[in-house]
N, C-alpha and C positions, 0 to 999 in steps of 0.2 A: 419421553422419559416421564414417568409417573411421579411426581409433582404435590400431588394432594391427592385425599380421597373422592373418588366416583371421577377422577379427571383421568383423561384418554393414556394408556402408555407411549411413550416414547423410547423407553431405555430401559436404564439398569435399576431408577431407585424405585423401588417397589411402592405402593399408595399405603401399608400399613407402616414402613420407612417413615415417610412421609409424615402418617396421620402423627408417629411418635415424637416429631421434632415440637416443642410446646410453639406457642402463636406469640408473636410478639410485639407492642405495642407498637402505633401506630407513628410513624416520624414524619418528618416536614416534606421527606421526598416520596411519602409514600410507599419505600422499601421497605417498609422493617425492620428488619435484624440488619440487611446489610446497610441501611444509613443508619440506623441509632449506634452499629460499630463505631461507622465512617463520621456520624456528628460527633460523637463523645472524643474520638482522636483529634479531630480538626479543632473541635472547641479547647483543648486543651492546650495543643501546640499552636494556633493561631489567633485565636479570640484570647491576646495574653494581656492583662493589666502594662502601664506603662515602664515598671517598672522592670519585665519579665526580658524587655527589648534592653535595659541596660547589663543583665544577666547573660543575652545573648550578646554583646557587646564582646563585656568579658571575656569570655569563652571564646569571641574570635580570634580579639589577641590574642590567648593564652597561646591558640592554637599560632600561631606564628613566629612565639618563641623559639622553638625548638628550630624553626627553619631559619632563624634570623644566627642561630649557634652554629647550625651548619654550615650556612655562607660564611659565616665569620670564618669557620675554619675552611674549606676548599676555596674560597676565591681569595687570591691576595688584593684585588680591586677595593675590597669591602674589609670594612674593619670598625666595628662598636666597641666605644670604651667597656670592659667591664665595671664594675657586676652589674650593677642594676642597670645601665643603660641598654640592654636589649630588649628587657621587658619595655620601656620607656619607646624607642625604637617600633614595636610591636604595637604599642597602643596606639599609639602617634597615627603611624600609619596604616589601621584598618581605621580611626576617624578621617584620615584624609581620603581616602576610599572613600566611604559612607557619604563624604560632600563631593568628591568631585563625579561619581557615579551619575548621576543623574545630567549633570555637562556633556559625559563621555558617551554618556549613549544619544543623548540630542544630536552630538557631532557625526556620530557614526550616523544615524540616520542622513541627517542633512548631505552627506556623502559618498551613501550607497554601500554600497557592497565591499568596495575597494576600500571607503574608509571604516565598516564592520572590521576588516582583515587588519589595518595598520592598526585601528587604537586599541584593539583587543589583545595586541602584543604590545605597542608603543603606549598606550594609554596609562599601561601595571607597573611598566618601567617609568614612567612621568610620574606616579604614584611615589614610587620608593627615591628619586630625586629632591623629588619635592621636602618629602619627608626628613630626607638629609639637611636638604638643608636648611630647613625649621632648626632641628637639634644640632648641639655643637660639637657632642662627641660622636659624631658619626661622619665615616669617609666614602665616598661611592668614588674613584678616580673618573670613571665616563660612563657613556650612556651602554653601553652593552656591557658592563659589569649590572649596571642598574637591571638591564632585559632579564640577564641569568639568575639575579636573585627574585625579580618579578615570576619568572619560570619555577625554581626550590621553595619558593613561600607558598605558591600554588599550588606544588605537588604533594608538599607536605601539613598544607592544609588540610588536601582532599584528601588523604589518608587517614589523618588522625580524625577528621569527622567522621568518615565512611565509619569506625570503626566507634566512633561516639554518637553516630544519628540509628546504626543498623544499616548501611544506604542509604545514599545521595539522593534516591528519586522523589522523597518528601521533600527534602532543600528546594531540587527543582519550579514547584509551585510553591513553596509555602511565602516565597517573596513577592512573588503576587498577590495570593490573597492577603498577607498583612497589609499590602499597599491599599488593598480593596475594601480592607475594615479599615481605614482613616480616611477613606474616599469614597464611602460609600454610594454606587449606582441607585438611583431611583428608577423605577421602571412605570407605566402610566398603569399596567394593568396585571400586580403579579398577583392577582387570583389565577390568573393561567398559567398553567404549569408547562416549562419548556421539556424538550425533547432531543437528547445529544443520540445521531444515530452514528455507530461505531462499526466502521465496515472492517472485518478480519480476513482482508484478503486472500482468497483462493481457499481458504478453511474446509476443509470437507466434514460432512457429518457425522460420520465414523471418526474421524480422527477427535473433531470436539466432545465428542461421546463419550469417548474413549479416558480423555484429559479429565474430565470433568468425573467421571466413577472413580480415576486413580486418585485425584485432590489433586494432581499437579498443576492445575488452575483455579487458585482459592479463592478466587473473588466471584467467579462463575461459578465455582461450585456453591459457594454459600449461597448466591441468589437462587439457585434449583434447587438446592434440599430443603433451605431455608421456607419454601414455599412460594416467594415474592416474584421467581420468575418462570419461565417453563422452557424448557427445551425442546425446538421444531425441527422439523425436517423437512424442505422443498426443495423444486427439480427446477434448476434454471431450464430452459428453449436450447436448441442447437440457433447458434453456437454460444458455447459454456465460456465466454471470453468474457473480461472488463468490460472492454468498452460494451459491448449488445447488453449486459446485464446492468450496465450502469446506467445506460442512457434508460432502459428499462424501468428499472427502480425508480431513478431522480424525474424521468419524464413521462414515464408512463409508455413507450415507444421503443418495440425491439424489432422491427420490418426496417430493412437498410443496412446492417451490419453485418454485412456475410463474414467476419473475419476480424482478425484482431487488424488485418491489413490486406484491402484489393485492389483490384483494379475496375478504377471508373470508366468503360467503354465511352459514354458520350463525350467525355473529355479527354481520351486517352494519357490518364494519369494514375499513378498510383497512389491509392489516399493511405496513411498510417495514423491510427485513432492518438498516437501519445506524441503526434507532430502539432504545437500548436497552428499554426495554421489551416492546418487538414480538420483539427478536433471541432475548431471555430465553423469551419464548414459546416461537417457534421452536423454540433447540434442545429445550428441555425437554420438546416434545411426540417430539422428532426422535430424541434421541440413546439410544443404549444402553447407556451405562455404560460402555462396553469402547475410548474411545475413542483415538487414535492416541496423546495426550499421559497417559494415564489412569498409568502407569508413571514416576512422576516428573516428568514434565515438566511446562514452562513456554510457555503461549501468550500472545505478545507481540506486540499492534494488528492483530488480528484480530476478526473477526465472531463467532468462535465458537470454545471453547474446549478442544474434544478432550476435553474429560472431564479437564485438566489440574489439579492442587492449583492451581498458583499461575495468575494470570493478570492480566497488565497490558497494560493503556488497547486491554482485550477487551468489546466491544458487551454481550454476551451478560451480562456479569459486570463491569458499567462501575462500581459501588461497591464493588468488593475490590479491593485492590492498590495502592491509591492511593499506601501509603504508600512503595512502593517507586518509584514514578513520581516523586512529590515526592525521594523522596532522590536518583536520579539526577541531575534536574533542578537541584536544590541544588548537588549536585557541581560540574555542568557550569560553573553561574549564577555561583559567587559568587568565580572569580579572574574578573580583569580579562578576559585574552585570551580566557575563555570568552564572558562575559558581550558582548563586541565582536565575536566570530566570530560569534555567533547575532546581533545586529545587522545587519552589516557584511554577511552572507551573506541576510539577508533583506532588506536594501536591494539585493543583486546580483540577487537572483534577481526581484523589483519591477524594477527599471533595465531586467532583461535583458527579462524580458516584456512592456513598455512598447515595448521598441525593434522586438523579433523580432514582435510584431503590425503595427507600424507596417508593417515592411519587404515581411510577407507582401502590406498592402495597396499600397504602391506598387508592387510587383512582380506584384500580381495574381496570387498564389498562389490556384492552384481543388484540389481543394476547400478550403474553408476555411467557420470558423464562427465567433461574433461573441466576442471576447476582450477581456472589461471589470478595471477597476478591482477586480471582484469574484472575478472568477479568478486573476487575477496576485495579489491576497491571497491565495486558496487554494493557492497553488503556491511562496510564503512557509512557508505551513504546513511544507507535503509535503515539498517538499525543501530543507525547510532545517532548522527545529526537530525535526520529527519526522523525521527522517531519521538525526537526530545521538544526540534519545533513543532512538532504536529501535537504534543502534549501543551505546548505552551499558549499555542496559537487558539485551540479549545478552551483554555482553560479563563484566557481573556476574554474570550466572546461571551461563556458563562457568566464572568463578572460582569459584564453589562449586560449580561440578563436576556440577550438577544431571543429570540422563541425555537429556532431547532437551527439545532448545525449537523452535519455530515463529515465526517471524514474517514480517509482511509487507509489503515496502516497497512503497509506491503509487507511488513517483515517476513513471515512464514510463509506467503508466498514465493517470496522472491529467494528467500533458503531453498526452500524444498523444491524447487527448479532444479536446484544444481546438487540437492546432495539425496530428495527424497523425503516422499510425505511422512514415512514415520520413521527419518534418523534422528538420532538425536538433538544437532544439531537445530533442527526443523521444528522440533518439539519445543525446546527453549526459548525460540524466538516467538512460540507460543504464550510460554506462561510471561515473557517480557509485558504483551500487550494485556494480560492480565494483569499487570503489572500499573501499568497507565489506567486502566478502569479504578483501581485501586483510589489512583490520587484523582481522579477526577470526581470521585464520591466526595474528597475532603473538599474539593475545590464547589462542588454543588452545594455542604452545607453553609457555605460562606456566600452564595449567590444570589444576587437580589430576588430571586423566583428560583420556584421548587420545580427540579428537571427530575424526568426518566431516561432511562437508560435503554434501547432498544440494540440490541449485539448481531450482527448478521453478516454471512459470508457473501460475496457475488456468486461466485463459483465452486466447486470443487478442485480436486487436483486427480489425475490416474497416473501409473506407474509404468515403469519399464524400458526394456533398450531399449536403445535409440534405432530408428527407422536403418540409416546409414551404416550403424554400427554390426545392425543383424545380417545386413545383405550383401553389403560391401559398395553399396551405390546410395546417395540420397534419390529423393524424387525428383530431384531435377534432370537430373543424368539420367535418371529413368528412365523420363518423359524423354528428354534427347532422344535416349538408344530408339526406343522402341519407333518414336515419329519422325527420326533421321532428318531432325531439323535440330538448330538453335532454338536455347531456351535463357531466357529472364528471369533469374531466381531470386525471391527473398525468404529467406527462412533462419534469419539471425535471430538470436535470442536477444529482440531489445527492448522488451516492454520496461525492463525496471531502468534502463538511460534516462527514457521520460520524463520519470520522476525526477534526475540531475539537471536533465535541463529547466526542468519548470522552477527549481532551486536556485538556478543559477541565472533563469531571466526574469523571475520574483526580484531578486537583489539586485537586478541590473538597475540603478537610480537612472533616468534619463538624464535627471538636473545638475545632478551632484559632478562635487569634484570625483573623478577617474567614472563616472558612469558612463562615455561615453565608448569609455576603452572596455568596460566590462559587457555594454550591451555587443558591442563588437564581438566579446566572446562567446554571450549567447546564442546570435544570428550565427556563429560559426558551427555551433555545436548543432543548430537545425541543420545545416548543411551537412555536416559530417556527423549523419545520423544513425547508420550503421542501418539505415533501412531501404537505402538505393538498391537496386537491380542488380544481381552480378551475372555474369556472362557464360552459360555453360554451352559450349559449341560439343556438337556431334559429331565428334570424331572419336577416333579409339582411345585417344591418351586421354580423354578428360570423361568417358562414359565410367569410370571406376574411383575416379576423383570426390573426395568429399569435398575438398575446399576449391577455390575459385578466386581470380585475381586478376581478375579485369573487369570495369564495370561495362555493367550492357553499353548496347553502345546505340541501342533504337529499332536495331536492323532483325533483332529478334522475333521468332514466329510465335512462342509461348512465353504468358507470365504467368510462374507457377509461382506459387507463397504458400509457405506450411505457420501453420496453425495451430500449435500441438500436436496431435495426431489426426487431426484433419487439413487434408492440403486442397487446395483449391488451382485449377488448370484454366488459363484463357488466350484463347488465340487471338493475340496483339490485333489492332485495326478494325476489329467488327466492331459493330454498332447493335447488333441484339445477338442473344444464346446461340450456338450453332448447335442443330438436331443431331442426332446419334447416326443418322444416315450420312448428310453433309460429313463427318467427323471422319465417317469410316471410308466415307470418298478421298479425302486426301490424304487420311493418313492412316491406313489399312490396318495396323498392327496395335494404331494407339488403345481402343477402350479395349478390347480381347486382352489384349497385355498385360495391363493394369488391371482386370478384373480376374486376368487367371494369376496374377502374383501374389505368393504365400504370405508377402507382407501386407495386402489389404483385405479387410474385411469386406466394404462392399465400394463401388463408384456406385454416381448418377448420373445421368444424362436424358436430354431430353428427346422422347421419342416422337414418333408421329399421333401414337396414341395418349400422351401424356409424359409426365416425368415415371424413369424406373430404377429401379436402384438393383445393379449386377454382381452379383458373386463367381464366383469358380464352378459353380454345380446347379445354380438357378438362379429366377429374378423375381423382383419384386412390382408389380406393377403400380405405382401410389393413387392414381388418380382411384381405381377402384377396389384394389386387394388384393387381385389377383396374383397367384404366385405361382412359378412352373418351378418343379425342382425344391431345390432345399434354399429357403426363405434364408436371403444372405442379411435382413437385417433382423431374425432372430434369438440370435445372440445378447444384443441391444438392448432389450427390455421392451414393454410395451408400449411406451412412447413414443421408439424409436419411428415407427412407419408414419405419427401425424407430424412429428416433428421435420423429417425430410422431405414430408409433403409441403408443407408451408417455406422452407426459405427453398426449395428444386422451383419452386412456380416464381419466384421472386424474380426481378427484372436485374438485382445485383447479381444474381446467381451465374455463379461460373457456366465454362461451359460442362467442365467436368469436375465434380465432387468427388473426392478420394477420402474414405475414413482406412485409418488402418488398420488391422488386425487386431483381433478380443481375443488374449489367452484364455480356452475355459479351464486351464490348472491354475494360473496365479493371479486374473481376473487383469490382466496386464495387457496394457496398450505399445506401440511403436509409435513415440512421435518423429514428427517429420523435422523438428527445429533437435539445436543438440543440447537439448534437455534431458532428464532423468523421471522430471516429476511435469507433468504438462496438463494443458489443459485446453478445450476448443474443440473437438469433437465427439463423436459418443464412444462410453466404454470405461469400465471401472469406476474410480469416485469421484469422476470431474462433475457428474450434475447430479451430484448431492450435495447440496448446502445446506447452510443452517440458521436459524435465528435464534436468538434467548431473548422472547420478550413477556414484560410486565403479567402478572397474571388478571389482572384489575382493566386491563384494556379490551377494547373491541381486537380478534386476531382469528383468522378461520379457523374450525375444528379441523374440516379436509384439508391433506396437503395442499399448498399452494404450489400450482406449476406454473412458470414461468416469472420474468421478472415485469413484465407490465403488470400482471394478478399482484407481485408481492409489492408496487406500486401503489394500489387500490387498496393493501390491505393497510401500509403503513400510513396513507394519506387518512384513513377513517381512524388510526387511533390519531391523528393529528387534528380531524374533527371533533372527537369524542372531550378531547382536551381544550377544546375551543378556538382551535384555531382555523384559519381560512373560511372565516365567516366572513359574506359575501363576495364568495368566490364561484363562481359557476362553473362545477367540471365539466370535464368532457362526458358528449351524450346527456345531462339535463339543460341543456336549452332548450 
């Protein structure tokens, strides 16, 4: 996107666009137009004289007038003398609030999880008790009359602010940072300017293109026309997963991750990157020490942790950090209007997905995939809870000035799974995390050192049926039919559980009272991961079967795993690759079958001459080019031939590769999991990513492909800015 004059296109806003936006002085983050916005708002509502805190005082009471009239009248438990003693009632206790807040969330800490849960309901009702019985004309009969008016004062808190603040997502942080301007952080060295990098999950670069020309992302768009930042486009590696793109980026290191999830031959085990214990492996066999966050930083709801000191509700590192996770949380939990926004918003976002499936099926939205009870929880999670801690949890490390964090929001990933990269739905949960850049600008004017903002997606997403849905068979039953064996399937949609459990084994306190019962639930939830093996026997009643209900049981010939629309095929018990000759010795029917079926675009397998990658009409030879017939990874782009050349020679490398079929009418992929919107193999816009960074930084002209390159590229503005001095990367020794 054309950005400024003489600078390269990108998109839609043209360089005379550009040239006509005037220049704007220069601010403390270096943005421009977008922090001298984002200082003048923050300066205003948070650098507030002393007296400005007793005005918001005010105003909180005021605001629980009105709920203290309604209790009066729907509960007969409760009853305030009139006239004036509600107001009195009201004031009373948002001051008892105010002092006992700061107890209540030490408690909840010291507690864990379990006690996060009790005093964020118990703690508001101890509030209004209290407060009783301070005043003389006020009756609470027992403690759950006290709970239901702690619940009405909350809810009509948070209404009458929403409608008095514009939204709640200012309130969010601005209790932080007023904490943070009466406590101000020192830092030893803030002539260096920190570095918040902000990963937008599965974002394709068409879709952010697209947002960004209509305005419907106005914090991103102000920074692109504004001039202060520019809009890129790079190609992650096959495969377009998290975790290969993450470990990529934070380590520098995408060789080992054939998948979002395979199988280890030397250990015969199935490893799942968003398992902590598996992730722990991972990196620890992966990484090099010298990682992107290695230089002070903080990795926050990630897979994998840069080689960071600190790290929270991180896969890789799921029992460190807890205690920082729990204090957020605490923070958030224990006023009212907190504890009801994360409610109230996870009752919106339930309502909303209950409605937005419905409508898709009356309307007969195609593609589409099946959207239960069980997703519309998970997307409760994603963007609602962890979307607010993952705002909060950044917004703390900022105020102590830490030098770069990472984090990564899943929202529009994890929508657009289930409903599609550009429904609407998918889209909103867009402009949300536009939304959090937003405050995280107010939150950097207030920060002891002057941060940039660096915006980038892992991956893309591609579109279309589902694999199972087109043929009437998944690939595992496929694979059954065709090699008249037993097969070992995973191909459940569970990358965004992950992120539940690393939530829910962050708050597991070890020490605390009920932590013991809480870690119990975390270890449970590893086990009951939805990523075990299930069992598809080759027989006739289960070769047409999409679902499955018995777990493997060991005895199985094949572990097939889908990937988005790349799946991955290995025959249990071996110890290295089996050749395409071997393959066709014992199971006659298997590559022929799958490379002559309408749903796959191309297999590989390894020949006697090399790795080749087989179509329905010809092959492709990788090691040197050669191609007989019609070039089955054409379709693909020109990547595609070096790309399946480097992971087909890998030692993780299945024994058969399966991508699926490239619609050349709607640019639409078949994934193998039962997804809508997916992502992991080649084909449509999963390996189109994107970044928006600084235009004032070191960043390549050329696209950047792959994510070890966009590693090297974000490590050098992390030099430029002065940090990871003396550090010796990799290759200058």
């Amino acid at each position: 996107m054309c950005v400024g004059p003489g600078m390269r296109c990108h998109g839609t806003v043209t360089a005379d666009e550009s040239a006509a936006i005037p220049p704007e002085p220069e601010s403390r983050t270096g943005d421009s137009s977008a922090a001298q916005v984002a200082g003048a708002l923050a300066r205003e509502s948070m650098r507030r004289p002393w007296y400005t805190y007793v005005v918001s005082y005010a105003v909180s009471a005021l605001l629980i007038v009105p709920a203290v009239w309604l209790c009066d009248w729907i509960l007969p438990g409760f009853h305030v003398a009139e006239p004036g003693w509600p107001v009195v009632f009201a004031a009373v206790m948002a001051l008892v609030g105010v002092v006992l807040q700061p107890v209540l969330v030490w408690a909840a800490v010291r507690l864990g999880w379990l006690g996060v849960l009790l005093l964020a309901f118990v703690g508001q009702a101890a509030v209004v008790l209290l407060t009783a019985a301070i005043l003389p004309h006020v009756t609470v009969d027992d403690f759950w009359t006290a709970f239901l008016v702690a619940v009405v004062v909350g809810l009509v808190s948070t209404v009458l602010g929403w409608f008095g603040s514009a939204g709640t997502e200012q309130v969010l942080v601005s209790r932080l940072v007023a904490s943070a301007q009466r406590r101000p952080t020192r830092v030893a060295d803030p002539e260096v300017e920190g570095v918040v990098f902000v990963q937008m999950d599965g974002v394709p670069f068409p879709v952010l293109q697209m947002a960004v020309t209509a305005g419907t992302v106005p914090t991103l768009t102000r920074w692109v026309r504004s001039g202060t930042h520019r809009l890129h486009e790079w190609t992650p590696k096959l495969p377009a997963t998290t975790p290969a793109s993450q470990m990529g980026i934070l380590h520098g290191v995408i060789d080992g991750i054939p998948a979002f999830r395979w199988y280890d031959r030397a250990n015969d085990r199935v490893l799942v990157a968003n398992k902590p214990a598996d992730a722990a492996v991972i990196e620890a066999d992966m990484t090099t020490g010298k990682g992107l966050l290695v230089d002070d930083g903080v990795s926050i709801s990630n897979l994998f942790t840069g080689d960071a000191p600190t790290a929270v509700l991180t896969m890789s590192r799921r029992a460190r950090g807890g205690e920082a996770a729990r204090q957020a949380v605490a923070q958030f939990v224990m006023s009212p209007a907190g504890l009801t926004r994360a409610l109230s918003r996870s009752v919106s976002e339930l309502t909303r997905d209950r409605f937005q499936t419905r409508r898709a099926i009356s309307r007969d939205v195609q593609p589409r995939c099946e959207r239960n009870w069980e997703t519309a929880l998970l997307r409760c999670v994603t963007n609602g809870a962890l979307r607010d801690l993952n705002t909060i949890l950044v917004s703390q490390h900022m105020l102590k000035g830490v030098r770069s964090i990472y984090v990564d929001f899943v929202d529009y990933d994890e929508i657009a799974h289930h409903a599609g990269i550009l429904r609407p739905e998918s889209l909103e949960a867009l402009e949300a995390v536009d939304g959090v850049l937003h405050q995280l600008e107010l939150v950097a004017s207030a920060a002891p050192r002057k941060y940039r903002f660096v915006i980038l997606s892992d991956h893309g997403q591609a579109q279309g049926a589902i694999f199972a849905d087109r043929y009437g068979e998944d690939l595992a039953s496929l694979v059954a039919r065709l090699a008249r064996s037993d097969v070992a399937s995973s191909d459940g949609s569970v990358e965004g559980w992950g992120r539940t459990r690393a939530l829910v084994g962050e708050l597991a306190s070890p020490d605390g009272v009920g932590g013991r019962a809480m870690q119990s639930a975390a270890n449970a939830m590893d086990k009951d991961d939805r990523n075990e093996p299930d069992a598809v026997a080759a027989t006739p009643a289960t070769r047409g079967a999409k679902g499955r209900t018995e777990p493997a049981t060991g005895d199985e010939t094949f572990h097939v795993f889908g990937s988005g629309n790349l799946g991955l095929i290995y025959v249990r018990g071996e110890k290295a690759q089996l050749t395409r000759r071997e393959l066709s010795e014992r199971y006659p029917g298997l590559v022929a079958g799958l490379a002559a079926h309408p749903g796959v675009g191309f297999v590989v397998v390894m020949d006697d001459d090399g790795p080749v990658a087989l179509g329905s009409d010809g092959w492709h030879r990788l090691d040197d080019g050669h191609v007989e017939g019609v070039d089955p990874l054409l379709p693909f782009g020109p990547y595609a031939p070096g790309f399946v050349h480097r992971v087909a020679h890998r030692p993780e490398a299945p024994d058969i590769y399966v991508n699926s079929l490239l619609d050349p009418g709607t640019d639409e992929v078949a994934a193998f999991e039962g997804l809508v919107g997916c992502h992991g193999g080649l084909g449509g816009w999963q390996d189109r990513a994107c970044a928006v960074v600084p235009v004032d930084v070191p960043f390549p002209e050329e696209r950047v492909v792959g994510a070890d390159a966009m590693h090297v590229a974000l490590r050098d503005i992390l030099r430029h800015l002065g940090h990871r001095q003396g550090i010796t990367e990799p290759g200058e020794e």
